[in-house]
C-alpha positions in Angstrom: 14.7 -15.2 12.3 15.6 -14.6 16.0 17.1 -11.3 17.1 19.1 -10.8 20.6 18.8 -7.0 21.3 21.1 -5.5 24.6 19.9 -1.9 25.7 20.6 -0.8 28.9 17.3 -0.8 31.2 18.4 2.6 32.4 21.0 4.9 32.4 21.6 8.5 33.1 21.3 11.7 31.1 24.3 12.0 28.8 25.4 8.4 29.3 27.0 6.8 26.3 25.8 3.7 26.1 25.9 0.2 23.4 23.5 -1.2 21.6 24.2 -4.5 20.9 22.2 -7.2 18.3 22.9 -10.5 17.2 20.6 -11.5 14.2 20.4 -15.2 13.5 20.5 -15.6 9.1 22.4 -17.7 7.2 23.6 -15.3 4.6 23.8 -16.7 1.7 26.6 -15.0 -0.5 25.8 -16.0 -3.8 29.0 -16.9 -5.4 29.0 -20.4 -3.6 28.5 -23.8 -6.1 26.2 -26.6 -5.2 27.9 -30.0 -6.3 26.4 -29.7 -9.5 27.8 -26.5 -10.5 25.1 -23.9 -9.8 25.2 -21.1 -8.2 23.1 -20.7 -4.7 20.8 -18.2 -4.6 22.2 -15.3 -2.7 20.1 -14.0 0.8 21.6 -11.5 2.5 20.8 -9.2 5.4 21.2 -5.7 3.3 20.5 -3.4 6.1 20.0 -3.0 9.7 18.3 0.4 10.7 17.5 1.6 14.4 15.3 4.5 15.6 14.8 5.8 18.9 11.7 7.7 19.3 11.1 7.7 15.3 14.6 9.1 14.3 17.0 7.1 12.6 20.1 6.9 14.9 22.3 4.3 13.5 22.2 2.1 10.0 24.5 -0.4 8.7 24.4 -1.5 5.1 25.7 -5.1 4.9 27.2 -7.3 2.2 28.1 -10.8 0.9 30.9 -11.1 2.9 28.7 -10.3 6.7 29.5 -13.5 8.2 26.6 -15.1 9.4 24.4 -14.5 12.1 25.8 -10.8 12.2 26.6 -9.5 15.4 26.7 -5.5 15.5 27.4 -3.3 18.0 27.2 0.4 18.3 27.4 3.9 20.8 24.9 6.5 21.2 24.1 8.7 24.2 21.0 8.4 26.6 19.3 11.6 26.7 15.6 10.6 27.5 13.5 7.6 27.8 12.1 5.7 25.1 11.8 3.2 22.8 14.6 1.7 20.4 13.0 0.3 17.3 15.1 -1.6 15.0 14.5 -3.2 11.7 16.6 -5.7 9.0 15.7 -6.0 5.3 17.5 -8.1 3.3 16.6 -10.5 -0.1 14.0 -12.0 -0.8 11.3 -9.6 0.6 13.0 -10.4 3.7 12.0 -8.0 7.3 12.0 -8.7 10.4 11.7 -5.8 13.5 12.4 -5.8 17.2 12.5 -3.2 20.1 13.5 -2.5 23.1 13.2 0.2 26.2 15.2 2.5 28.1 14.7 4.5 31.4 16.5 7.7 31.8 17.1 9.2 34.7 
């Protein structure tokens, strides 16, 4: 899997700022037919979690019908540096993690 994370480098104290990640999956919902008449597997994304600093600031539970390669974007405000640590889990054993910094001024 590839992730695309977009925080801002820096910002100022009290800033609101977005997060945004694009997660490359196929997403599988599990209700699809091969030509034969069985079902496909599903594998889904079932959650994206971020922390800054260790606490949990933002999580999205996601279902079959998350399109895929979900794109999610969301607010919170800048009030010191630090790091953003975010992490998918999904079927399948599936986890993947990524991070990112931010200077606050």
């Amino acid at each position: 899997m590839a992730a695309l994370i977009n925080v801002p480098k820096k910002a100022k104290n009290g800033d609101v700022i977005e997060i945004k990640t694009l997660t490359s999956h196929i997403m599988e919902t599990g209700y699809r037919r091969t030509m034969s008449g069985s079902l496909v597997p599903r594998d889904i994304i079932t959650s994206l979690t971020c922390r800054f600093e260790g606490e949990e600031i933002f999580r999205a539970d996601l279902f079959p019908a998350t399109a895929a390669n979900p794109f999610i974007s969301f607010f919170t405000v800048a009030t010191k540096s630090g790091k953003y640590e975010f992490e998918w889990i999904g079927d399948n054993g599936f986890s993947e993690t990524a991070s990112a910094s931010i200077a606050v001024e």
